[in-house]
C-alpha positions as CSV (number, residue, x, y, z in Angstrom):
1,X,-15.5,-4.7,-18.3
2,X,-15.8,-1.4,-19.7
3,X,-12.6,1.1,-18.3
4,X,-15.3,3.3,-17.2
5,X,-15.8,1.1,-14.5
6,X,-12.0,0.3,-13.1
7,X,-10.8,0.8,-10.0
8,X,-7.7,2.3,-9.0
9,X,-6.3,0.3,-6.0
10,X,-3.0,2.8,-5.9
11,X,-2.8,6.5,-6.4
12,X,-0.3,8.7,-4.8
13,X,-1.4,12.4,-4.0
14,X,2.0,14.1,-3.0
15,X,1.7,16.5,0.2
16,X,3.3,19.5,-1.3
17,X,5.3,20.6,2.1
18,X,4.8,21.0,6.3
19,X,3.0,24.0,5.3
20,X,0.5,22.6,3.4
21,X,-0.4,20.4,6.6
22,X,0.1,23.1,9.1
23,X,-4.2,24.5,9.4
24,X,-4.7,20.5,9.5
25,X,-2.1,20.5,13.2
26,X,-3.1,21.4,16.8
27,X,-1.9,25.0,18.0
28,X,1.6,23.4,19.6
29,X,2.8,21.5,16.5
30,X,2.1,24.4,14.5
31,X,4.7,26.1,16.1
32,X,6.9,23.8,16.8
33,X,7.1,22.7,12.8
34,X,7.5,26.6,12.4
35,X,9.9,27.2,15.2
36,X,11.9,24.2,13.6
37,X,12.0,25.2,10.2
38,X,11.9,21.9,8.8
39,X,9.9,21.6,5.5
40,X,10.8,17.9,4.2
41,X,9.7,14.8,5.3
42,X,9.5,12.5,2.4
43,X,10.2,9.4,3.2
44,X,13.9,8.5,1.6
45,X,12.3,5.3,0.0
46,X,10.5,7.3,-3.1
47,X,13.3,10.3,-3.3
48,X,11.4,13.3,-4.9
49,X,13.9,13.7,-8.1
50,X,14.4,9.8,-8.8
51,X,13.0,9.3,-12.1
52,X,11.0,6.0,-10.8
53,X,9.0,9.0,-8.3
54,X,7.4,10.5,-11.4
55,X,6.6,9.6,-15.2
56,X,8.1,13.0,-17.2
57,X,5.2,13.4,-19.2
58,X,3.5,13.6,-15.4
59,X,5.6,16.0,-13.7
60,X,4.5,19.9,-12.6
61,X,8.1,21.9,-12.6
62,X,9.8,20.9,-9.8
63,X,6.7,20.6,-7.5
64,X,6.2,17.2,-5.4
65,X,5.1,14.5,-7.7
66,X,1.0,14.2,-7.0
67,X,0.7,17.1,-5.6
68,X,-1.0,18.6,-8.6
69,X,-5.2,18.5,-7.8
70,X,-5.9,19.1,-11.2
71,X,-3.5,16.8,-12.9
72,X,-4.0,14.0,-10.4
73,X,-7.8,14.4,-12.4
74,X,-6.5,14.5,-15.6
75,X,-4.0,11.6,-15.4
76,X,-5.2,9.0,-13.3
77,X,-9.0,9.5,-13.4
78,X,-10.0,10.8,-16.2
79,X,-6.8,9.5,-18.2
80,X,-7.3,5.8,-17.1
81,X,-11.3,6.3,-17.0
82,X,-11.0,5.2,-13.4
83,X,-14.8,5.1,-11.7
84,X,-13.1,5.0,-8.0
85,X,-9.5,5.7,-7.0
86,X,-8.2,4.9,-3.4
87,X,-5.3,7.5,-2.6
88,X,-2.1,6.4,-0.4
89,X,-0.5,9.0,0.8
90,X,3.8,8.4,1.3
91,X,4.9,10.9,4.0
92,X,7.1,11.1,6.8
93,X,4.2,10.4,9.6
94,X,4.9,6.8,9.4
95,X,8.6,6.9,9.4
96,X,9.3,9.8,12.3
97,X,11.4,8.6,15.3
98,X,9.1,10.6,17.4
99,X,5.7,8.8,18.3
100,X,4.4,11.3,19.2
101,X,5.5,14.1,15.8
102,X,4.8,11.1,14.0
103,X,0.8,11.0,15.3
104,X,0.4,14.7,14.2
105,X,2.1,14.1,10.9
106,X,-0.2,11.2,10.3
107,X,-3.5,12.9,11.9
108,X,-2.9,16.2,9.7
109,X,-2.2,13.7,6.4
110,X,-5.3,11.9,7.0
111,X,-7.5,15.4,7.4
112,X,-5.9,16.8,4.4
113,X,-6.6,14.2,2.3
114,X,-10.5,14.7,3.4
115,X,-10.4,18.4,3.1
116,X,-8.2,18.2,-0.1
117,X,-9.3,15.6,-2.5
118,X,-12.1,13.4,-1.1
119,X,-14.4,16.2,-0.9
120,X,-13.7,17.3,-3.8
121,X,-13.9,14.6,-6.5
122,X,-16.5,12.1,-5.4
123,X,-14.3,9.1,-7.1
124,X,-11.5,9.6,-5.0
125,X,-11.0,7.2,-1.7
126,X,-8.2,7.2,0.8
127,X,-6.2,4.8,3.0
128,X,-5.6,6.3,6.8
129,X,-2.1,6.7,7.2
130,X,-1.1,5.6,10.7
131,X,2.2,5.7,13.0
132,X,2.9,2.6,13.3
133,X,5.7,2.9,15.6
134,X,3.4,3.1,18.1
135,X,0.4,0.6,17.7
136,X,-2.2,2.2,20.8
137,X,-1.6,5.7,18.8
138,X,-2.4,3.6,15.2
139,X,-5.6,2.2,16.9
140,X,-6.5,5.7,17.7
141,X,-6.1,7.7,14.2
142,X,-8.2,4.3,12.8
143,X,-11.1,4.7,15.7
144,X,-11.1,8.6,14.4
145,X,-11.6,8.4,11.1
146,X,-13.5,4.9,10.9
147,X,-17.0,6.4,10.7
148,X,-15.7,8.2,7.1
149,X,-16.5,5.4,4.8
150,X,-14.5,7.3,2.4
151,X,-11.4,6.0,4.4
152,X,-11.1,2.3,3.0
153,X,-7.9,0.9,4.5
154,X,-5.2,1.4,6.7
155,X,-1.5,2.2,5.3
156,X,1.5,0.9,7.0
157,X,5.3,1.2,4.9
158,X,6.4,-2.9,4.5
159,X,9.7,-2.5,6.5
160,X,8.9,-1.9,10.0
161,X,10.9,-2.1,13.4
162,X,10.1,-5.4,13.8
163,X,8.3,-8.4,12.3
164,X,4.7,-7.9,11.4
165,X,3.1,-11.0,12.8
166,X,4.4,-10.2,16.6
167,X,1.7,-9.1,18.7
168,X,3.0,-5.6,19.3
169,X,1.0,-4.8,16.0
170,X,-2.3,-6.9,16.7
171,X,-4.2,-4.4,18.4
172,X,-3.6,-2.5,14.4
173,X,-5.2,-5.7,12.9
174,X,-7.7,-6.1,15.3
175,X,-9.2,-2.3,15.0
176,X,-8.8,-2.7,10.8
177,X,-10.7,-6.1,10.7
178,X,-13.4,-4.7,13.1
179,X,-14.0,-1.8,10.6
180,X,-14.0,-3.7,7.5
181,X,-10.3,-1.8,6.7
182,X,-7.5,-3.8,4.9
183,X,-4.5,-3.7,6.0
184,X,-2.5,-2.1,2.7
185,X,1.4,-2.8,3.5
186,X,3.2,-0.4,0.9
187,X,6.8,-0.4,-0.7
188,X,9.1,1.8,1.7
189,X,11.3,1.4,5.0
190,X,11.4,2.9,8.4
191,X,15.3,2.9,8.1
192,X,15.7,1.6,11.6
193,X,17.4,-1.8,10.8
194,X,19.2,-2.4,7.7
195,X,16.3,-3.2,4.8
196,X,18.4,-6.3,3.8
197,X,19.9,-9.0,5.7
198,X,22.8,-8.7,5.1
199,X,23.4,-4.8,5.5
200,X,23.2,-1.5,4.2
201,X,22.9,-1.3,0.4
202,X,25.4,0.9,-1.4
203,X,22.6,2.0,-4.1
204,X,19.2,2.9,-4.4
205,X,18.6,0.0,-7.4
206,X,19.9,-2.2,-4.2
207,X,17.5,-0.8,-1.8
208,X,14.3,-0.3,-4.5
209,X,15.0,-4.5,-5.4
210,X,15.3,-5.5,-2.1
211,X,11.6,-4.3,-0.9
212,X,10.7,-7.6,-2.6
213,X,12.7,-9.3,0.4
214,X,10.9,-7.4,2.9
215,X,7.5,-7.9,1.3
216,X,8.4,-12.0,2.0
217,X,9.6,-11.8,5.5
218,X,6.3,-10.0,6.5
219,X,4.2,-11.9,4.6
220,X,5.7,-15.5,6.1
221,X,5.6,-13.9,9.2
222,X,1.7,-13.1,9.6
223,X,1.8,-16.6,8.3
224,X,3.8,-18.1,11.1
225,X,2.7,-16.3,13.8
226,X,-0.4,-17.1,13.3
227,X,-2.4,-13.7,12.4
228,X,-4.6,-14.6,10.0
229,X,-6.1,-17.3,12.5
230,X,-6.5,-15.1,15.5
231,X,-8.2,-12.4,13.1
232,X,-10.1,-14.2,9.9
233,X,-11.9,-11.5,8.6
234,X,-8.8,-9.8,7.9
235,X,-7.0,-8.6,4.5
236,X,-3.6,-7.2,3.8
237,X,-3.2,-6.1,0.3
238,X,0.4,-5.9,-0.4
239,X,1.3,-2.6,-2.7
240,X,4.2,-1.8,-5.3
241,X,5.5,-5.3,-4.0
242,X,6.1,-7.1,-7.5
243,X,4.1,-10.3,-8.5
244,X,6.4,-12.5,-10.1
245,X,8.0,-13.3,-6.5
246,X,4.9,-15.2,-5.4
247,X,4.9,-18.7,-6.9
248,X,8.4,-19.7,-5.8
249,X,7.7,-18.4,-2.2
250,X,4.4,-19.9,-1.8
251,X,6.2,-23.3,-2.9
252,X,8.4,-23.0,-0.9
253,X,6.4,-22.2,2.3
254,X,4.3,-24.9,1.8
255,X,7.0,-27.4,1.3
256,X,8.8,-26.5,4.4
257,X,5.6,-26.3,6.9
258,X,4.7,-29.4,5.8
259,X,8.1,-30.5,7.0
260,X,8.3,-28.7,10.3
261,X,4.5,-28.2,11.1
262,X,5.1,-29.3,14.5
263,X,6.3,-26.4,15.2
264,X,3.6,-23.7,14.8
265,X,0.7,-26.1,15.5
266,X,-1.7,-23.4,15.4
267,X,-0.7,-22.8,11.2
268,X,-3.5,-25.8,10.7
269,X,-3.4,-25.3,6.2
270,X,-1.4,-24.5,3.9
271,X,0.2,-21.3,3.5
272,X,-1.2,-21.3,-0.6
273,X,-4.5,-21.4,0.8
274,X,-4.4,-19.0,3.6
275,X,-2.1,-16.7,1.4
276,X,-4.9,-16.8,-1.5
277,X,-7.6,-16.0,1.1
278,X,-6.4,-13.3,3.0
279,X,-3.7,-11.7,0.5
280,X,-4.4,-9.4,-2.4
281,X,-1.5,-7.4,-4.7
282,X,-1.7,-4.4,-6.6
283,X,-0.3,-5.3,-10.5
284,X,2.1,-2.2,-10.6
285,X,4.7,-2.6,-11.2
286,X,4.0,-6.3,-11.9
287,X,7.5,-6.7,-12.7
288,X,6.7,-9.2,-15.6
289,X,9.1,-10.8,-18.5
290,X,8.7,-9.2,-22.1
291,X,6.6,-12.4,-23.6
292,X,3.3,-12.4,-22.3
293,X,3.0,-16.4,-22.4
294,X,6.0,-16.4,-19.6
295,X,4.2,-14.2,-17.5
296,X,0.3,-15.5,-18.1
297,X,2.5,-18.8,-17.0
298,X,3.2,-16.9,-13.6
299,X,0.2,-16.3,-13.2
300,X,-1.2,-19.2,-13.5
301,X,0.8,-20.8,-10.5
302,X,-0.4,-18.5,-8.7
303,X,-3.2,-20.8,-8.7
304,X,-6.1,-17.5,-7.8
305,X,-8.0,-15.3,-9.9
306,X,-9.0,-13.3,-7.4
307,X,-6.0,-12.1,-5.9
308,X,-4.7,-9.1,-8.4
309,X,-5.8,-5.2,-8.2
310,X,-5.7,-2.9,-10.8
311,X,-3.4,-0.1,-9.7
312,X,-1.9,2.8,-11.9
313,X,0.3,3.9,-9.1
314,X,-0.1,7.5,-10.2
315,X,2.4,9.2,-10.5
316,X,5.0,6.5,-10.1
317,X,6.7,5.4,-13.3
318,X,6.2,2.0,-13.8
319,X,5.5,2.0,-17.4
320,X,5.0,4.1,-21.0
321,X,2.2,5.6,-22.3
322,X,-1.7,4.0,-21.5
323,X,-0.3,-0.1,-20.9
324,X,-0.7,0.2,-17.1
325,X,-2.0,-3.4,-17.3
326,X,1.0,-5.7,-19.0
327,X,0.6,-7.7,-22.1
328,X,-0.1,-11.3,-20.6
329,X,-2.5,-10.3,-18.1
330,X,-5.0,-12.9,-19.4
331,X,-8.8,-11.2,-19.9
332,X,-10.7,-12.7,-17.4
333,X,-8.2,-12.1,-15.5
334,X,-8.0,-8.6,-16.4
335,X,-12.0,-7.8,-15.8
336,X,-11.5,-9.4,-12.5
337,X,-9.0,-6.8,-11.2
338,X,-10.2,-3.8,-12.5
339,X,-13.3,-4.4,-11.3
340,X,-14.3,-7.4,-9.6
341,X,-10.9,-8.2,-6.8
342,X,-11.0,-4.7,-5.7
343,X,-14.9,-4.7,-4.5
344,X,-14.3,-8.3,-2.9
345,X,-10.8,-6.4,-1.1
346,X,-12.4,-4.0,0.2
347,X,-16.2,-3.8,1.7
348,X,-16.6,-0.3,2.4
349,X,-16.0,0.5,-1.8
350,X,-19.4,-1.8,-2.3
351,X,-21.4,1.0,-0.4
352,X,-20.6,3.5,-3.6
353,X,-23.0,0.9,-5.6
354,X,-25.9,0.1,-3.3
């Protein structure tokens, strides 16, 4: 598969401030963003001057990583030839205490994003960013923008207030499968809860690592709880979550159901094959050994060819110069998830074809 024709599962246009979202807000939050004076509200997960938030050769001076129209063109669509790019915005809609500041946040995000980018580089796509700390006011942003096929998934941050697969989020999965919208669960916490079970990290390296933990406990809990049989036409793509992690855990989950199976009755299969199904992960970082032969080896156990999406995750850094796919990434493999994976994933990017 030629580059020309990738797709980019995982760009990361960078909300330059409030200010930038204010024209985007209702008369009332306009003012009250003004009246409070508060300018940042990225989220603490991806901190602004960490060198893992942007690749040097990347940054603008000291403006928000992404943020950058033109560069965002340069680097991750013309740079990687990308054909399509879906943009996930990280900002502080998702992760406000408020429900209700968090709605407008989210609301203004999503509108920005049209008025910003989509209509302004026909390659670009975008996830709706949603507050998910209140499900009936996540239903609504997705009802809003469903009708813009540009919008091609939903965006929630992997560490949430609670476990995913309760039924305080199903109405979220139920509005994203009716519209053909993955649900993309991205790297990042809401910081109400400890992000590791045993505490509070002491260090960001603690805190980065441990979203692999998180990533886990979500994805066993849809499992358990039985989403993906209550709502089969659904997809979560799991984002910036590592690969390597997913052989030993799928083992493992399907070793222990088969022992206490009994207990969720309505969990009728394996977890491998509902997990190769219904799951898809972007492959940045793919957090892979140096010899290619270990990781092709990973892969393999994954047991699915179908389940990795290219992903640059502009403007992270995740890796040097033009390897954004790693050495071991097998070639069919590789033409399958630049191309291929990412129109199965998601419906509504098939429509840019027909």
């Amino acid at each position: 598969m030629s580059a020309s024709h990738a797709i980019d599962c995982d760009i990361h246009p960078g909300v330059p401030s409030i200010k930038a979202l204010l024209p985007y807000m209702s008369d009332y939050w306009r003012e009250a963003f003004v009246a409070r004076g508060q300018d940042n509200f990225q989220p603490a997960s991806y901190l602004p001057n960490s060198p893992l938030a942007c690749r040097p050769d990347w940054r603008d001076g000291d403006t928000i990583a992404g943020s950058n129209f033109d560069l965002l063109q340069k680097h991750a669509l013309d740079g990687f030839g990308s054909s399509l790019a879906i943009c996930n915005v990280l900002y502080g809609g998702s992760f406000s205490i408020s429900e209700t500041m968090g709605q407008a946040i989210c609301s203004a995000v999503n509108d920005w994003v049209k008025a910003q980018w989509l209509d302004r580089d026909p390659r670009l796509r975008a996830s709706i960013v949603v507050p998910t700390q209140n499900p009936a006011l996540a239903v609504e942003e997705i009802e809003r923008l469903a009708d813009d096929r540009r919008f091609v998934q939903v965006l929630m941050p992997v560490g949430l207030d609670t476990m995913l697969g309760k039924q305080h989020y199903w109405p979220i999965f139920e509005a994203a499968a009716r519209h053909d919208l993955p649900i993309g669960l991205h790297a990042g916490s809401l910081y109400r809860y400890a992000p590791t079970t045993n505490g509070w990290p002491s260090h960001y390296l603690q805190d980065y690592v441990s979203n692999t933990h998180a990533f886990e406990s979500q994805l066993l809990s849809l499992i358990a709880q039985g989403v993906f049989l209550k709502f089969p036409r659904l997809k979560i793509v799991l984002i910036e979550s590592g690969v390597t992690w997913l052989p030993g855990f799928l083992w493992r989950a399907r070793k222990t159901w088969r022992a206490v199976r009994p207990e969720v009755p309505w969990v009728n299969e394996s977890p491998i094959d509902i997990v190769r199904r219904h799951v898809r992960l972007t492959a940045q970082p793919i957090d892979g050994p140096s010899d290619p032969a270990i990781l092709e080896r990973v892969l393999n156990q994954i047991g699915s060819e179908d389940m990795l999406l290219f992903a640059s995750d502009y403007p992270h850094w995740q890796f040097d110069g033009d390897q954004v796919i790693a050495a071991g990434v097998p070639e069919r493999v590789r033409t399958k998830m630049m191309h291929d994976n990412p129109l199965a994933t998601y419906p509504r990017l098939l429509e840019t074809l027909q």
